[in-house]
N, C-alpha and C positions, 0 to 999 in steps of 0.2 A: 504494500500500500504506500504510496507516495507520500511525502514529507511536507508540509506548507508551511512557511514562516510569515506571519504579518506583520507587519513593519510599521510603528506610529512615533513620525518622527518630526520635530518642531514647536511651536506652542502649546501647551494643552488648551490656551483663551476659553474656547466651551466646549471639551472632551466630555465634560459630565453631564452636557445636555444629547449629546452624540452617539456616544459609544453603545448604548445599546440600540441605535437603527442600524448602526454597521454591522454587530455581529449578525442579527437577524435578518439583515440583508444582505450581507456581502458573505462574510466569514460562514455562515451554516450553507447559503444558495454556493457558494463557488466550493467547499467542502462537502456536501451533506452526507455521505456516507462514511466518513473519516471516522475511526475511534479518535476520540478528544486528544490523546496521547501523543498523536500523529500530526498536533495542529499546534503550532508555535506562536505563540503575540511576545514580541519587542516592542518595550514601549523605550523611546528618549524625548523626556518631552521637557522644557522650561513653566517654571510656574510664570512668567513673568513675562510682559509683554513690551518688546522696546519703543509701542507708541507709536503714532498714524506717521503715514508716508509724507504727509502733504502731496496730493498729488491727486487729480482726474484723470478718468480713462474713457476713451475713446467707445462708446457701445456702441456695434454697426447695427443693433437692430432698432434700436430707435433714433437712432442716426444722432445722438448730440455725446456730448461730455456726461457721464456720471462721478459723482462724490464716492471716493475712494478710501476717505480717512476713517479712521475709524482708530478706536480705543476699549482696552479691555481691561477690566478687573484682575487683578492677583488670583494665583489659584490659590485654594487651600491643600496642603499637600497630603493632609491625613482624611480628607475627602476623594482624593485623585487614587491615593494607596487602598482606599476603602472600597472602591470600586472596580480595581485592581485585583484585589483579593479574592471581591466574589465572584469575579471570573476565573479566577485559580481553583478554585470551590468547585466547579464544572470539570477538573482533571485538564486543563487544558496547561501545557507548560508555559513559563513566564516569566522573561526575564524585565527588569527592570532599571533604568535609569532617572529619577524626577530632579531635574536640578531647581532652584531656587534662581541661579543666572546663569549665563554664560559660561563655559569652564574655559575662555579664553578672554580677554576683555579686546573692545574695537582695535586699541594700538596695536596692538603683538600682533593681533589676525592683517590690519593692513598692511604691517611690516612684511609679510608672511607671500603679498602681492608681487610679482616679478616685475612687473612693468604698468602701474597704474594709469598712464594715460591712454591704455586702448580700450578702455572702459568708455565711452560716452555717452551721446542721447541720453535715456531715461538714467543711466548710469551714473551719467557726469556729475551729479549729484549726492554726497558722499554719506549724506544720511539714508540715499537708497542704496548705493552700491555697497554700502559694509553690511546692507540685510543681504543683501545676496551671498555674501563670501559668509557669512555665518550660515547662512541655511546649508551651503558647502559643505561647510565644516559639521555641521549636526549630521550630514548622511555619511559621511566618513567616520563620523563617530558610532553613527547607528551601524554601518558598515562591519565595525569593527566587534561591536556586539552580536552581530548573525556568526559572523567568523569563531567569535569564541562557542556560542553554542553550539555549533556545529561542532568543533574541540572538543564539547564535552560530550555530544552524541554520538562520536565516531564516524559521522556520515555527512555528506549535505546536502542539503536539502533540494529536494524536487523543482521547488518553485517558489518565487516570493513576489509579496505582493505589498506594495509602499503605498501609506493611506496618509493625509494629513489628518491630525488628531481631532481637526474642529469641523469633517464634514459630516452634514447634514442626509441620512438617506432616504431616498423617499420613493426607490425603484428597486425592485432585488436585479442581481448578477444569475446568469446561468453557472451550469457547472464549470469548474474548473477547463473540465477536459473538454468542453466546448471549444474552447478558445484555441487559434491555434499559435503557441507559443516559438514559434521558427525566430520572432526578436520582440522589443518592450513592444506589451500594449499599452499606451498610455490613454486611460481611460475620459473621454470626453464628455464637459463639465455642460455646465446652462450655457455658455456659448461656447462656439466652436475653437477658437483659438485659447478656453481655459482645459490645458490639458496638461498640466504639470503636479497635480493635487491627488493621484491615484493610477496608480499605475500596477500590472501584471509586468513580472522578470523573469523571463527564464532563467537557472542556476548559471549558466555561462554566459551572461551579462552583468552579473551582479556587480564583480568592480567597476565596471565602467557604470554602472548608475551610481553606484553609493562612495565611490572613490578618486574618480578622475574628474569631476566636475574640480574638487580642492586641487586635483595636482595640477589641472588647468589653470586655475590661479598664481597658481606657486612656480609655474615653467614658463608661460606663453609668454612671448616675445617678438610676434609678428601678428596675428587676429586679431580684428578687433569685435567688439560686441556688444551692443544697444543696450541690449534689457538682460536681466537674469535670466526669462525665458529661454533666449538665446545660446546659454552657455548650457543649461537643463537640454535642451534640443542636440546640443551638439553634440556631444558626450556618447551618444548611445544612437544604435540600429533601432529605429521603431515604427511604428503605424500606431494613427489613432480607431478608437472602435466606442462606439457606446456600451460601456458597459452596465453601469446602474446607474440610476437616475440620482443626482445629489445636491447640493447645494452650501456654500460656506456661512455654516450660522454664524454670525454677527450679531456683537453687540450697540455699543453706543458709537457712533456717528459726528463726526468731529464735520460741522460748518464752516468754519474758519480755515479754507487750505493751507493758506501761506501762512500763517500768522505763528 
């Protein structure tokens, strides 16, 4: 029987409001005949949120700018473990990371940059571009966490599957074996070009998803690259697919972009 690791890696912002549409629609429809045993959750999540982009985005479906800022509440971390648990309670294995912040702070992560000015457009911007090199840096972290489980199971794992901690589900996923896993699926969001939030890996991509995005950072010296999107895209063989229907819950709504 095949091995699946799910991968929750980034903010927790509202995992507590999330987490159980995903298992019920993702983790059981793309597993459902798996003994529990067989079914991995990696969580690396920040309780902590570095605060709105300032920044609108372009929606092609109703053709103007939308408000993109947005601000979250602290998580509570014996609320995030607590919930944690009682999926542990189910037999399912579980390893865990919850940091309080960063385990790197902005300076040392920007140092850590080969060549900062190939970064531009939405980049040029340094309160955007150090979110991107940290999110980098969280999948090479979470990266490193699959690798050790796997260490400890003696094997690796069949397939994995990369969810951000605060989506919202509201469609189930087919089975697993549905899919056909020849390279990433990266699974498509409410619009078409949001498809970095959920993603299917085949085990012989896995570094190139969860580790060369950071050595991208750390080496390149001739590419340049607009948006995070952009460096997420490059990294890895993939096609987009619909796979469940989701949406990113959001809290509170920052008016003020620049300010």
């Amino acid at each position: 029987m095949s091995k699946t690791a799910f991968v929750f890696c980034g903010g927790a912002r509202t995992f507590l409001e999330c987490f159980d549409t995903c298992f019920k629609n993702v983790i059981c429809r793309l597993c459902p005949d798996a003994d529990p045993y067989q079914i991995t959750l990696i969580f690396y999540m920040k309780l902590t949120d570095p605060g709105p982009k300032k920044f609108a985005a372009h929606n092609y479906y109703v053709g103007k700018y939308t408000n993109c800022n947005f601000e979250y509440k602290d998580n509570n971390y014996d609320e995030i473990i607590q919930k944690i648990e009682e999926y542990r309670a189910k037999g399912l294995k579980i390893f865990h990371r919850i940091l309080f912040h960063s385990e790197i702070n902005d300076f040392d992560l920007m140092l850590s940059v080969r060549s900062r000015g190939l970064y531009t457009g939405f980049n040029g911007r340094d309160i955007r571009f150090i979110r991107a090199v940290h999110q980098a840096y969280n999948f090479e972290k979470a990266g490193q966490m699959l690798l050790d489980a796997e260490g400890g199971q003696g094997s690796e794992f069949d397939a994995i599957v990369y969810i951000r901690p605060d989506l919202l589900f509201t469609g189930k996923s087919k089975e697993l074996g549905h899919y056909l896993l020849d390279k990433v699926i990266l699974a498509e969001g409410e619009e078409f070009y949001s498809n970095d939030h959920f993603a299917l890996i085949p085990r012989k991509y896995m570094k190139n998803f969860f580790f060369d995005r950071m050595e991208l950072y750390r080496t390149n010296t001739d590419k340049k690259f607009t948006t995070a999107e952009e460096v997420y895209w490059h990294t890895i063989d993939y096609r987009v697919e619909k796979v469940a229907s989701y949406h990113i819950e959001r809290q509170a709504q920052i008016w003020d972009l620049w300010g």
